[in-house]
PDB file of N, CA, C and O in Angstrom, chain B, residues numbered from 101:
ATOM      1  N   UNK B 101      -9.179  -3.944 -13.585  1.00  0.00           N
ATOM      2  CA  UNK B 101      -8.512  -2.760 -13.101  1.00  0.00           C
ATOM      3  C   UNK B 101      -7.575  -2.229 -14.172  1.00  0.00           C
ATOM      4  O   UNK B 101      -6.854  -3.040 -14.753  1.00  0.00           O
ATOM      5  N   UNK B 102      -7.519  -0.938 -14.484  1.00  0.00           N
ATOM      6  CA  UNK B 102      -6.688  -0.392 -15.251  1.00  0.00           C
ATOM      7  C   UNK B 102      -4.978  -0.352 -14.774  1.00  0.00           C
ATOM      8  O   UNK B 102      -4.752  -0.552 -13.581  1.00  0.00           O
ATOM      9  N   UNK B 103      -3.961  -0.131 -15.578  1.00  0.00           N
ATOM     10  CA  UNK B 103      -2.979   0.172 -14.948  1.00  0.00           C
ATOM     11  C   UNK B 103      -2.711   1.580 -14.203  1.00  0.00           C
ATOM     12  O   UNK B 103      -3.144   2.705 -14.449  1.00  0.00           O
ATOM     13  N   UNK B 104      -1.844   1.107 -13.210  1.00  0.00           N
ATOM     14  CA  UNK B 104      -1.869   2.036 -12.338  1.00  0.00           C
ATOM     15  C   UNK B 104      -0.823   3.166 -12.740  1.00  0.00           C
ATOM     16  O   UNK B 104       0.322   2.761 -12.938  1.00  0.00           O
ATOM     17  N   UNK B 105      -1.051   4.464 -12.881  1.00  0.00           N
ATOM     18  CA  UNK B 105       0.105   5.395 -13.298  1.00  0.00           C
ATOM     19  C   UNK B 105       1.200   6.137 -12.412  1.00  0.00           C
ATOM     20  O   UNK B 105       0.852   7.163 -11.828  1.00  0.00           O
ATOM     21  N   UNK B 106       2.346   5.730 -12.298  1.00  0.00           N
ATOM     22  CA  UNK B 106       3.511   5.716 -11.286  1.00  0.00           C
ATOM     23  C   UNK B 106       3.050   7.468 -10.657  1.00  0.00           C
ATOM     24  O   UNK B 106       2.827   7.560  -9.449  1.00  0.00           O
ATOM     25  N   UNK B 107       2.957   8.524 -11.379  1.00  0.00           N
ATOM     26  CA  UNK B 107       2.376   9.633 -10.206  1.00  0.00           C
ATOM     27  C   UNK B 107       1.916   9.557  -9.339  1.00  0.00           C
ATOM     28  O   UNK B 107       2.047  10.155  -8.272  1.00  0.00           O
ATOM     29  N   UNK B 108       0.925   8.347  -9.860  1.00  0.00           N
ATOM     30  CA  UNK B 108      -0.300   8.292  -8.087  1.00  0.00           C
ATOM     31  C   UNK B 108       0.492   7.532  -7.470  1.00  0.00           C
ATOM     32  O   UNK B 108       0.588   7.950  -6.316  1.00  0.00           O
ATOM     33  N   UNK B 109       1.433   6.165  -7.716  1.00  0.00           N
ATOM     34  CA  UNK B 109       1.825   5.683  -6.855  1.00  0.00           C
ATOM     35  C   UNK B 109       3.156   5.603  -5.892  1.00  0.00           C
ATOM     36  O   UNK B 109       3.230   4.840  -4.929  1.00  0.00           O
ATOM     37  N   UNK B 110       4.461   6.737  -6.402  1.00  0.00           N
ATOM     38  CA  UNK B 110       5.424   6.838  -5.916  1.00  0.00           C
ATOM     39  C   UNK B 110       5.479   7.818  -4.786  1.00  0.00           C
ATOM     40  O   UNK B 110       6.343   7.852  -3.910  1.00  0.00           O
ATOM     41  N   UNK B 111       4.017   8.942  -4.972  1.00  0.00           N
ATOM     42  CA  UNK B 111       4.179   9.509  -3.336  1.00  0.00           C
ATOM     43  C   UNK B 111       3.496   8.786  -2.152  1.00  0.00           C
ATOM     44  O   UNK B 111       3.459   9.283  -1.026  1.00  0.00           O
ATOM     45  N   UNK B 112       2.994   7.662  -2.445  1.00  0.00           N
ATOM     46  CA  UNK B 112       2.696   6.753  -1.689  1.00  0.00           C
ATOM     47  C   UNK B 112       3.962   6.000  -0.876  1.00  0.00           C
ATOM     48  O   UNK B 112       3.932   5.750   0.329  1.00  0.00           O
ATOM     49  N   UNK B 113       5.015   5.709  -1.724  1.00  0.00           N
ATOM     50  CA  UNK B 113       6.307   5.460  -1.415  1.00  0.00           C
ATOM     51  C   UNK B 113       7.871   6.259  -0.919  1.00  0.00           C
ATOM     52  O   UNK B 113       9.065   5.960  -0.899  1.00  0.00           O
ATOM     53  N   UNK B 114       7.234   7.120  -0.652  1.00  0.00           N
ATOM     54  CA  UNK B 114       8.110   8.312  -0.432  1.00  0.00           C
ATOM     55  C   UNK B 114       8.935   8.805  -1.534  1.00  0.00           C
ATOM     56  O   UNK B 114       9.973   9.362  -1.175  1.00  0.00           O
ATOM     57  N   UNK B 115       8.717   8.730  -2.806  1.00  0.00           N
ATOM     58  CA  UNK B 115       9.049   9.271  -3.726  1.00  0.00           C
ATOM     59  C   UNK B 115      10.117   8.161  -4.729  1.00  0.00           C
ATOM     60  O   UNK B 115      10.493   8.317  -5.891  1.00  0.00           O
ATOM     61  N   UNK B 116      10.356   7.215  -3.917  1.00  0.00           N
ATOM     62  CA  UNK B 116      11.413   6.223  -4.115  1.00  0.00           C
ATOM     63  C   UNK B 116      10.926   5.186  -4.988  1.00  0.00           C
ATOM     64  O   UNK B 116       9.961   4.652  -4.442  1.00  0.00           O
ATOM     65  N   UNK B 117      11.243   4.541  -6.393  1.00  0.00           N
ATOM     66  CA  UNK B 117      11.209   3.543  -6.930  1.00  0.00           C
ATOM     67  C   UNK B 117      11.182   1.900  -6.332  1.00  0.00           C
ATOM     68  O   UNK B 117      10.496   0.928  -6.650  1.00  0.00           O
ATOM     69  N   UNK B 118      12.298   2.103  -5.288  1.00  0.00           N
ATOM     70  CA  UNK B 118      12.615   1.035  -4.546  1.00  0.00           C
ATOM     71  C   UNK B 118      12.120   0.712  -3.461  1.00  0.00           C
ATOM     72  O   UNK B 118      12.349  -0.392  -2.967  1.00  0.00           O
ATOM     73  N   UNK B 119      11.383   1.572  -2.911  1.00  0.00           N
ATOM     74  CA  UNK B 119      10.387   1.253  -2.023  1.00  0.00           C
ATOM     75  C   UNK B 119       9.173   1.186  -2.481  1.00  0.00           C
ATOM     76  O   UNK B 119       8.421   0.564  -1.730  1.00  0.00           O
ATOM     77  N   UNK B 120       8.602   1.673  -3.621  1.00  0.00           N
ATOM     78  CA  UNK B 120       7.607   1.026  -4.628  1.00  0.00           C
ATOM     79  C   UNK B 120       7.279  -0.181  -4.708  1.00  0.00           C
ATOM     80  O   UNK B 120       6.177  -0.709  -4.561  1.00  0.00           O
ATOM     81  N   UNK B 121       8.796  -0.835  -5.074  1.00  0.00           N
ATOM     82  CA  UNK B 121       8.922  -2.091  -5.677  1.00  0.00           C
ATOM     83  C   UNK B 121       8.453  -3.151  -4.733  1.00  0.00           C
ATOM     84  O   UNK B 121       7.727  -4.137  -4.859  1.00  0.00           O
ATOM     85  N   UNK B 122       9.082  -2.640  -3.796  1.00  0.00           N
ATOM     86  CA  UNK B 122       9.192  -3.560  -2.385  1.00  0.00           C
ATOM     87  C   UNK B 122       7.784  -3.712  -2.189  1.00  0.00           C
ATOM     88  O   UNK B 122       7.199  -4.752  -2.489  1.00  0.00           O
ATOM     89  N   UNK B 123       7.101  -2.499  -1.591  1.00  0.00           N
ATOM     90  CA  UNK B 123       5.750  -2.529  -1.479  1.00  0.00           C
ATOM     91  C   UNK B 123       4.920  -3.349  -2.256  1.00  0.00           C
ATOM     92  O   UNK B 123       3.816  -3.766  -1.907  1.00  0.00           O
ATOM     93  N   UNK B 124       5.398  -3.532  -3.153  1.00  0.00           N
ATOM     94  CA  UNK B 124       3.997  -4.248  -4.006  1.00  0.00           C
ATOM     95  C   UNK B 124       4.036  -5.167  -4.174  1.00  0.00           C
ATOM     96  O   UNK B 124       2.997  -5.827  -4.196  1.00  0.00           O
ATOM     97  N   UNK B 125       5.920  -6.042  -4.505  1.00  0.00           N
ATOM     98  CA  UNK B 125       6.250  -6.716  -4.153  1.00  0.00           C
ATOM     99  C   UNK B 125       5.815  -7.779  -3.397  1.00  0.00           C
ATOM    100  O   UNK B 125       5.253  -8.859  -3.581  1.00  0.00           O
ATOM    101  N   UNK B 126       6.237  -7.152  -2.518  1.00  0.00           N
ATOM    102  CA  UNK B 126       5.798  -7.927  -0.768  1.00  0.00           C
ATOM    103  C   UNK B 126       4.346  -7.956  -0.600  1.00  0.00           C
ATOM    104  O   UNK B 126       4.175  -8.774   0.304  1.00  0.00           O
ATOM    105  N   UNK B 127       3.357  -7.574  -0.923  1.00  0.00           N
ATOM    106  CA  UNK B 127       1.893  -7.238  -1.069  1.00  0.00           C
ATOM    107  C   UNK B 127       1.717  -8.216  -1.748  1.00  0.00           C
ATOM    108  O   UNK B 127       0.967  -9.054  -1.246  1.00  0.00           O
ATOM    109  N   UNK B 128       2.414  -8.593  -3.396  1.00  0.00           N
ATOM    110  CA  UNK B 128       1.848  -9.434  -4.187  1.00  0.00           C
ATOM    111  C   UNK B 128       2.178 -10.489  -3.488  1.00  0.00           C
ATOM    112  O   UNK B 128       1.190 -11.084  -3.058  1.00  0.00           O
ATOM    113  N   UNK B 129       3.502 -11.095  -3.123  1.00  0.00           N
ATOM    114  CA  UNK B 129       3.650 -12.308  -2.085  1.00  0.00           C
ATOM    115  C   UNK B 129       2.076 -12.966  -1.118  1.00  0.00           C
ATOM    116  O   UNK B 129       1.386 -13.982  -1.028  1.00  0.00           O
ATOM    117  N   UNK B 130       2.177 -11.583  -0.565  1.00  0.00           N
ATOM    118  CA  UNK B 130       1.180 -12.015   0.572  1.00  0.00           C
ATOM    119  C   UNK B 130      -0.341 -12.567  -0.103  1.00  0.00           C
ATOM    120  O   UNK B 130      -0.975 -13.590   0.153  1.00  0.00           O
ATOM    121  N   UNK B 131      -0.608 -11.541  -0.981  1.00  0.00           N
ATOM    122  CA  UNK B 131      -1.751 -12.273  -2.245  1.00  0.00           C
ATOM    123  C   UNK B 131      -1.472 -13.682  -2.098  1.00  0.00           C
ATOM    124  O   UNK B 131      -1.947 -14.623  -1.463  1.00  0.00           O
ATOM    125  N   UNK B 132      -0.389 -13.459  -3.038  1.00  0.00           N
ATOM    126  CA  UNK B 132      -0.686 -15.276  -4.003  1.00  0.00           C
ATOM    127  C   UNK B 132      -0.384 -16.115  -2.452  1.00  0.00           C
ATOM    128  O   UNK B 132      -0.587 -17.323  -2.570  1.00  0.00           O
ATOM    129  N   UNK B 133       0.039 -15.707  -1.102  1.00  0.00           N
ATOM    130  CA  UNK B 133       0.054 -16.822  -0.314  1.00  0.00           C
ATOM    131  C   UNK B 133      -1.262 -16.692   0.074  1.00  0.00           C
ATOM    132  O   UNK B 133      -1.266 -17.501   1.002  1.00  0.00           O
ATOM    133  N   UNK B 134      -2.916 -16.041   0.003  1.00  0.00           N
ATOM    134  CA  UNK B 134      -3.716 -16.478   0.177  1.00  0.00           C
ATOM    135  C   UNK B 134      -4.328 -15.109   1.468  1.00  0.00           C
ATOM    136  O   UNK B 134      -5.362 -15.133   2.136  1.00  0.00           O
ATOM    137  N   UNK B 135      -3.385 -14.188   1.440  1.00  0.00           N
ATOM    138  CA  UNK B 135      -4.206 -13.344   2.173  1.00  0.00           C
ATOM    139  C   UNK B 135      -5.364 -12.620   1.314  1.00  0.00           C
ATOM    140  O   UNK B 135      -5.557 -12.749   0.105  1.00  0.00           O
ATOM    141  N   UNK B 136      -6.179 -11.730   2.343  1.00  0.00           N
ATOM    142  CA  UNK B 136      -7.506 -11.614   1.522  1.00  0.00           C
ATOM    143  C   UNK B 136      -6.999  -9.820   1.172  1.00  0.00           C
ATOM    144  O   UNK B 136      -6.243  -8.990   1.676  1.00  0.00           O
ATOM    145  N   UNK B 137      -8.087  -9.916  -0.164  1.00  0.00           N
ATOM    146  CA  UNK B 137      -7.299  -8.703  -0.673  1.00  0.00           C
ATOM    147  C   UNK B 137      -8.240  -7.232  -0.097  1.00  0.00           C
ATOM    148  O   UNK B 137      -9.408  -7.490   0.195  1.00  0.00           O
ATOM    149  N   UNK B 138      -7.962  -6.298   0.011  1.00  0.00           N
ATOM    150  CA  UNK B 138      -8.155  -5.333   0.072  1.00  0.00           C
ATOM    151  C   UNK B 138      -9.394  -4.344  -0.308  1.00  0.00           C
ATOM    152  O   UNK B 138     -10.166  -3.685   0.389  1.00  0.00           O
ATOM    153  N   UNK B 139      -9.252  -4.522  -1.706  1.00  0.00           N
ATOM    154  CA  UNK B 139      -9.751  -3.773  -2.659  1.00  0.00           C
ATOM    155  C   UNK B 139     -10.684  -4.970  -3.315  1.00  0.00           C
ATOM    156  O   UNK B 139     -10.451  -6.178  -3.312  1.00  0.00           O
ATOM    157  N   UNK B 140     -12.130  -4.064  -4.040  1.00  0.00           N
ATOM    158  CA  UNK B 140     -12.306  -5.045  -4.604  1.00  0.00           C
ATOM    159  C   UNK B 140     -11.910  -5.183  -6.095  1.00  0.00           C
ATOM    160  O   UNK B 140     -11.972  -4.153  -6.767  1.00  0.00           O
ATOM    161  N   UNK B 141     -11.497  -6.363  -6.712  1.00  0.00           N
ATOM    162  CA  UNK B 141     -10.735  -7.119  -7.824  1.00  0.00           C
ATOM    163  C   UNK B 141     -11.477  -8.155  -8.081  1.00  0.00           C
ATOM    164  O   UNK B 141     -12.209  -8.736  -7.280  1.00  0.00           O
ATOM    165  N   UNK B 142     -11.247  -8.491  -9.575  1.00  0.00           N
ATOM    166  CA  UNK B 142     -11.953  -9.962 -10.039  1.00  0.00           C
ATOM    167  C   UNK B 142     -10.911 -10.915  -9.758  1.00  0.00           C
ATOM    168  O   UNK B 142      -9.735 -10.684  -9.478  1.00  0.00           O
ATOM    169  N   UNK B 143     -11.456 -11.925  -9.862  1.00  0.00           N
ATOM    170  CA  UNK B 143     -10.587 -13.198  -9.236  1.00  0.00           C
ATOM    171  C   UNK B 143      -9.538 -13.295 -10.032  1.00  0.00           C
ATOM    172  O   UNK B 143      -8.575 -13.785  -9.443  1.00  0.00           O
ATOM    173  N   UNK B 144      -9.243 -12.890 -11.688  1.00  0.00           N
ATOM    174  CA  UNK B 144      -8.554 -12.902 -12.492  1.00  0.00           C
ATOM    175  C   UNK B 144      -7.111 -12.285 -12.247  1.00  0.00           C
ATOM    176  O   UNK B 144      -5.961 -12.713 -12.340  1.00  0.00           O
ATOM    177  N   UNK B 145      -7.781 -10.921 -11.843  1.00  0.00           N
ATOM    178  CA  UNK B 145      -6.434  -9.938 -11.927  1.00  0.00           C
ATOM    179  C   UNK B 145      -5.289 -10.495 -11.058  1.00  0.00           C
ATOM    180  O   UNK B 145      -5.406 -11.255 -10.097  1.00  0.00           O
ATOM    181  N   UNK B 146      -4.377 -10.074 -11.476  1.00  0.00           N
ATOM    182  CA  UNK B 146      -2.593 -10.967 -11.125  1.00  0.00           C
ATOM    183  C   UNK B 146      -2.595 -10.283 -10.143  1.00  0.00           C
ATOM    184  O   UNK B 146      -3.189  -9.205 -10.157  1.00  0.00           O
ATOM    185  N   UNK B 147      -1.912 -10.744  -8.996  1.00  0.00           N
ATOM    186  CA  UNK B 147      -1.527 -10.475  -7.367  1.00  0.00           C
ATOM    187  C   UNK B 147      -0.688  -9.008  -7.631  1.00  0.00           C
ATOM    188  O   UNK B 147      -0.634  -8.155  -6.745  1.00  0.00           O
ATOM    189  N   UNK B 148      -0.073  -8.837  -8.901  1.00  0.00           N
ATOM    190  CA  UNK B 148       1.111  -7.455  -8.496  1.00  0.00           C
ATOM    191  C   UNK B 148      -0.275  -5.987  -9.476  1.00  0.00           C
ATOM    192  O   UNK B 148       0.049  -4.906  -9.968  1.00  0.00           O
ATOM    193  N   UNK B 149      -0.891  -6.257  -9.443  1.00  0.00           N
ATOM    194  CA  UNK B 149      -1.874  -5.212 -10.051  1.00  0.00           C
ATOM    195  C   UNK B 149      -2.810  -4.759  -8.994  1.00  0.00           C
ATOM    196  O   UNK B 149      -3.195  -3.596  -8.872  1.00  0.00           O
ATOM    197  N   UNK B 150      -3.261  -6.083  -7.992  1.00  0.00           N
ATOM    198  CA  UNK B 150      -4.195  -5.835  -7.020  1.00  0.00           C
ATOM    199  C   UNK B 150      -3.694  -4.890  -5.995  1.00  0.00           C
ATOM    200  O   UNK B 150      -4.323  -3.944  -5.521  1.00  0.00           O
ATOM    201  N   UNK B 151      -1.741  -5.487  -5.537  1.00  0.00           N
ATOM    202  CA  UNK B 151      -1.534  -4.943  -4.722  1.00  0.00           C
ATOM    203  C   UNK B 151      -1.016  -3.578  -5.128  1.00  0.00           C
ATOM    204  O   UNK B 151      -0.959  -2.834  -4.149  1.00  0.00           O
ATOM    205  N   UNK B 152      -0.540  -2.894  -6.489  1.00  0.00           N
ATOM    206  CA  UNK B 152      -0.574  -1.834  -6.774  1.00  0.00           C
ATOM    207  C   UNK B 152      -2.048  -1.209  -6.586  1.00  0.00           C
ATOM    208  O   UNK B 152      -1.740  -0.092  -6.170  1.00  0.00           O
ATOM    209  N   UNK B 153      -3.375  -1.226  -6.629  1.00  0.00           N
ATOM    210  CA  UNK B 153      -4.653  -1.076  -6.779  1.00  0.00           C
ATOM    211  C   UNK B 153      -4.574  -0.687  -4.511  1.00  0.00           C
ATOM    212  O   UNK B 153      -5.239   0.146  -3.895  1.00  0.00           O
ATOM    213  N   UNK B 154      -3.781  -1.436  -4.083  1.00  0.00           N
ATOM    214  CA  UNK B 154      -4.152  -1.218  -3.022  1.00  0.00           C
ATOM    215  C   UNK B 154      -3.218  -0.269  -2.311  1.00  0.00           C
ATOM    216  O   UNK B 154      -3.616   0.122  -1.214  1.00  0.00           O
ATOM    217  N   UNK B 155      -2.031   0.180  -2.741  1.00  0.00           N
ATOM    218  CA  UNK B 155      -1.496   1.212  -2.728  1.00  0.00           C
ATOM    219  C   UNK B 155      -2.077   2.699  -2.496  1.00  0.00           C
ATOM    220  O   UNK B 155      -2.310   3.570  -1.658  1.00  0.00           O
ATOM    221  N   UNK B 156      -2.141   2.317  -3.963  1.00  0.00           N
ATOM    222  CA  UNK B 156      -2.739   3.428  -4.545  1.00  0.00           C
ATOM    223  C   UNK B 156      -4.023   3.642  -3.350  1.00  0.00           C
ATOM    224  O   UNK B 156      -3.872   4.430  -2.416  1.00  0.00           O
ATOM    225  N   UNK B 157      -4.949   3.045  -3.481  1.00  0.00           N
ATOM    226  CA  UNK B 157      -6.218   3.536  -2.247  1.00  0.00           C
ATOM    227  C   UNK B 157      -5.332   3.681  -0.782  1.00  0.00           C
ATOM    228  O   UNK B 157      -6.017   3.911   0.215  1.00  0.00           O
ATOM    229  N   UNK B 158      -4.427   3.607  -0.669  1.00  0.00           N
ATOM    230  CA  UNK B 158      -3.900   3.751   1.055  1.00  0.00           C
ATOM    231  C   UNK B 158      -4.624   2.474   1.717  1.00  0.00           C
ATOM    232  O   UNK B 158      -5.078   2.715   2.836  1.00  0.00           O
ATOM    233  N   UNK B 159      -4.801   1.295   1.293  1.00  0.00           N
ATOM    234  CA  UNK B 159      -4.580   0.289   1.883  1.00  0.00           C
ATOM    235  C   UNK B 159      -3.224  -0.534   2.658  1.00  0.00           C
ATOM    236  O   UNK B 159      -3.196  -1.088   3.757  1.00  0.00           O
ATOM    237  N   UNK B 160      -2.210  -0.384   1.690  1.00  0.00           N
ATOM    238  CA  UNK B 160      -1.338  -0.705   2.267  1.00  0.00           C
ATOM    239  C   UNK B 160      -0.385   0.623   2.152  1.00  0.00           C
ATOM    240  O   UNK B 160      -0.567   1.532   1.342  1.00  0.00           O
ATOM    241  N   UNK B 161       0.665   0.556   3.120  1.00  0.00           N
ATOM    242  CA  UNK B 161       1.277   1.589   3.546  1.00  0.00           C
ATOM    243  C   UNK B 161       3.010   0.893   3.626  1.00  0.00           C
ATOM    244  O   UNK B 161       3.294  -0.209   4.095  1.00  0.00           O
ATOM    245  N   UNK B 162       3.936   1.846   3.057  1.00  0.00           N
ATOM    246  CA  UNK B 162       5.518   1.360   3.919  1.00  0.00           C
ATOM    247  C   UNK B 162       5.195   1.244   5.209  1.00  0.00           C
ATOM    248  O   UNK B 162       4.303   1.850   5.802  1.00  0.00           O
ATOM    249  N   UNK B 163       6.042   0.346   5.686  1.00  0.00           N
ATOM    250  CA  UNK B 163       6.270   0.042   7.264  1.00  0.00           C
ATOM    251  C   UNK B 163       7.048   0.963   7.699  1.00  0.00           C
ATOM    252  O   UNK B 163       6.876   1.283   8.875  1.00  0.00           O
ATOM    253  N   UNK B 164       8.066   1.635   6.963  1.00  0.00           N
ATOM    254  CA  UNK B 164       8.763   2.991   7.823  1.00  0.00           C
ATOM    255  C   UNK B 164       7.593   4.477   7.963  1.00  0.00           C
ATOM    256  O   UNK B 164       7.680   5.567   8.529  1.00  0.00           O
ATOM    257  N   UNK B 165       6.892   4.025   7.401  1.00  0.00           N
ATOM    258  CA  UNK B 165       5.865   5.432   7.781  1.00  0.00           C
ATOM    259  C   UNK B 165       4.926   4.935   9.056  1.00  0.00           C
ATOM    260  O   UNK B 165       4.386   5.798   9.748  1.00  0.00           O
ATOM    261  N   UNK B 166       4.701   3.215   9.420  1.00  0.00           N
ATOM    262  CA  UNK B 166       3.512   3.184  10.046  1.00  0.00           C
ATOM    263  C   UNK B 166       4.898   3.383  11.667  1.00  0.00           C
ATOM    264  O   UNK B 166       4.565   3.958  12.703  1.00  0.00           O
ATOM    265  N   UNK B 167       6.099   2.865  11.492  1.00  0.00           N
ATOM    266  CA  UNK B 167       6.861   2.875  12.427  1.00  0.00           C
ATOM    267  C   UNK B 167       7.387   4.320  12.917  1.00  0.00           C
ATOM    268  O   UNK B 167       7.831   4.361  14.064  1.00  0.00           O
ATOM    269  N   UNK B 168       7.380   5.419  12.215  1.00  0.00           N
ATOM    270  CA  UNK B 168       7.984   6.423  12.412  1.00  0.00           C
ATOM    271  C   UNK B 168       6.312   7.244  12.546  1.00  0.00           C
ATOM    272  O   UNK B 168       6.327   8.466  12.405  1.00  0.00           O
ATOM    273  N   UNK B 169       5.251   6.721  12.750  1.00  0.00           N
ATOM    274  CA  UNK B 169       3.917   7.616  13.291  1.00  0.00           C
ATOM    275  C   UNK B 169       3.279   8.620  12.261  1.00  0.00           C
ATOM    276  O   UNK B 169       2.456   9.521  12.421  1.00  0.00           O
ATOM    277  N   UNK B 170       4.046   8.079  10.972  1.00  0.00           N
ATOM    278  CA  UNK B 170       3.140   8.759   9.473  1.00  0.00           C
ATOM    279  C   UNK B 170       1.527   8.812   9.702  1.00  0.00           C
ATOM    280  O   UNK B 170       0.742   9.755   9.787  1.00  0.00           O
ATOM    281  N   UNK B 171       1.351   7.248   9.770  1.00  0.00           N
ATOM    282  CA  UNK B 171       0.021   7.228   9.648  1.00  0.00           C
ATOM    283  C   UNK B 171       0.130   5.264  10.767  1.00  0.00           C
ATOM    284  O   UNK B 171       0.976   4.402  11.008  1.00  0.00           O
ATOM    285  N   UNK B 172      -1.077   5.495  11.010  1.00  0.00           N
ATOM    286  CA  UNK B 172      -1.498   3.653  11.811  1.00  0.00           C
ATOM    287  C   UNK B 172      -1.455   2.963  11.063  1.00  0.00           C
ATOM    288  O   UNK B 172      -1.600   3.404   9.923  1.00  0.00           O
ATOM    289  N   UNK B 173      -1.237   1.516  11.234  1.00  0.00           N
ATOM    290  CA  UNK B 173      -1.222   0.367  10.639  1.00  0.00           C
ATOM    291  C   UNK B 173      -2.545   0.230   9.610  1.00  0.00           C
ATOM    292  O   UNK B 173      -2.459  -0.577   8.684  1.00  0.00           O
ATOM    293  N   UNK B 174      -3.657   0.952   9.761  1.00  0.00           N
ATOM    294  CA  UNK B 174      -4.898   1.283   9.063  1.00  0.00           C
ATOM    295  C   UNK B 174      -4.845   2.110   7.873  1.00  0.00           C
ATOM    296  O   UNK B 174      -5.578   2.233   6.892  1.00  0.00           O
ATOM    297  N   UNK B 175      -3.892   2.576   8.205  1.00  0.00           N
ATOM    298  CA  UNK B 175      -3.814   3.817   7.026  1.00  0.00           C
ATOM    299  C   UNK B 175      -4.284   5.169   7.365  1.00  0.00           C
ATOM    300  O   UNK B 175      -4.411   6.157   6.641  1.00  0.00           O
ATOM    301  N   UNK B 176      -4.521   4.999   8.657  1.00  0.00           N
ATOM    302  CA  UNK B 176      -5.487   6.505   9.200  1.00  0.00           C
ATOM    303  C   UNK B 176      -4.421   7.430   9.469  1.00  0.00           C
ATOM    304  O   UNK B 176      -4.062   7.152  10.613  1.00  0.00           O
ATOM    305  N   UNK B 177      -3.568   8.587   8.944  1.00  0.00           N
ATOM    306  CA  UNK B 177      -2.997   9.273   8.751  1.00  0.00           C
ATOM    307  C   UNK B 177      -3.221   9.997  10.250  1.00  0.00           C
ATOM    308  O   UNK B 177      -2.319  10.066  11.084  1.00  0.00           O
ATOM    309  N   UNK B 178      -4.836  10.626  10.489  1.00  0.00           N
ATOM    310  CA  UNK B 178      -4.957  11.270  11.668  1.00  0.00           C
ATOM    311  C   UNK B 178      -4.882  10.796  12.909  1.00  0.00           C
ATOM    312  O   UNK B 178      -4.504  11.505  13.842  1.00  0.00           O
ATOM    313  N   UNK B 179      -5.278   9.390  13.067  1.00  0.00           N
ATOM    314  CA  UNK B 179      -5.154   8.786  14.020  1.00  0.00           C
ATOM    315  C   UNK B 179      -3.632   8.645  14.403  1.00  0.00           C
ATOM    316  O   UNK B 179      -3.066   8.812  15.483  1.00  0.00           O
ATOM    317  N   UNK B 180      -3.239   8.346  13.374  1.00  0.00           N
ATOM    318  CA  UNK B 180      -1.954   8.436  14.517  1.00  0.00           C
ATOM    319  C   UNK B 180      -1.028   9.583  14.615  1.00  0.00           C
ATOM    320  O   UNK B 180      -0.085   9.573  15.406  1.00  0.00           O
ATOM    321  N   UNK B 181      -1.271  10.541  13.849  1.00  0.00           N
ATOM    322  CA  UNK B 181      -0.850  12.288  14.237  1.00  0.00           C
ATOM    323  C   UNK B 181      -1.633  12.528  15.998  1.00  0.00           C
ATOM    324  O   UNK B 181      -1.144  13.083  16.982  1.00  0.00           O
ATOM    325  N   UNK B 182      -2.672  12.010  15.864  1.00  0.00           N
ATOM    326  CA  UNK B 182      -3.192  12.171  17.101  1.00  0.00           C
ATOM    327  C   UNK B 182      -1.998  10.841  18.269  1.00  0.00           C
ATOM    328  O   UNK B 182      -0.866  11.037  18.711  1.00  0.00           O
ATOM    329  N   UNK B 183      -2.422  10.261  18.334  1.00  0.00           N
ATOM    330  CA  UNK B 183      -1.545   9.148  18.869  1.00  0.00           C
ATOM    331  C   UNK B 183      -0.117   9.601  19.180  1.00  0.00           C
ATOM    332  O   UNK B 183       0.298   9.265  20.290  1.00  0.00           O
ATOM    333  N   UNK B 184       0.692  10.292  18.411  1.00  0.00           N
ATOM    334  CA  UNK B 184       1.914  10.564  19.302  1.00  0.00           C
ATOM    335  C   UNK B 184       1.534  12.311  19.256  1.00  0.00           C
ATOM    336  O   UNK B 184       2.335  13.222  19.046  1.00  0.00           O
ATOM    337  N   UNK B 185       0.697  12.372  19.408  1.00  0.00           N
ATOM    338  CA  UNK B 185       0.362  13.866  20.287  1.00  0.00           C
ATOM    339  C   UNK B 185       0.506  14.897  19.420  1.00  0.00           C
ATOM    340  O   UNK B 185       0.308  16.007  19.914  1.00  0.00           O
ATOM    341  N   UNK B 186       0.880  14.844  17.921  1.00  0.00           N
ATOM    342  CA  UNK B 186       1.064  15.421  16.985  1.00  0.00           C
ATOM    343  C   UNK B 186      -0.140  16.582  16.379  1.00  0.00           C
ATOM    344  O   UNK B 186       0.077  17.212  15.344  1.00  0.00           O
TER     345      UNK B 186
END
């Protein structure tokens, strides 16, 4: 996987560095504890590249967007515009 270029990935984060961080962060955690990844990746690539890689595709999402009805725990943006009646 190439590196990922912060344009594509900070409006993913609401524009914020620090919720970037967190995100991928916390993503790479969950990697190296053995959750299954997302995207597909070679077995090689380091846990904080994959979970940037999965960002970026709208795999993973902030939790203040899936809590405040941005988008579902899926990433389905419409589904849950539909869901609170939006």
């Amino acid at each position: 996987m190439a590196k990922q270029p912060l344009e594509k990935l900070l409006p993913k984060a609401g524009m914020s560095i620090y919720k970037l961080v967190r995100m991928a962060s916390d993503r790479a955690v969950e990697l190296a504890e053995g959750k299954p990844k997302l995207v597909n990746a070679h077995g090689s690539e380091k846990e904080t590249t994959v979970a940037l890689e999965e960002i970026i595709q709208g795999k993973v999402v902030a939790r203040h967007a899936i809590d405040e009805g941005f988008c579902s725990p899926d990433g389905d943006v419409q589904e849950a515009k539909a869901e609170n009646g939006s």
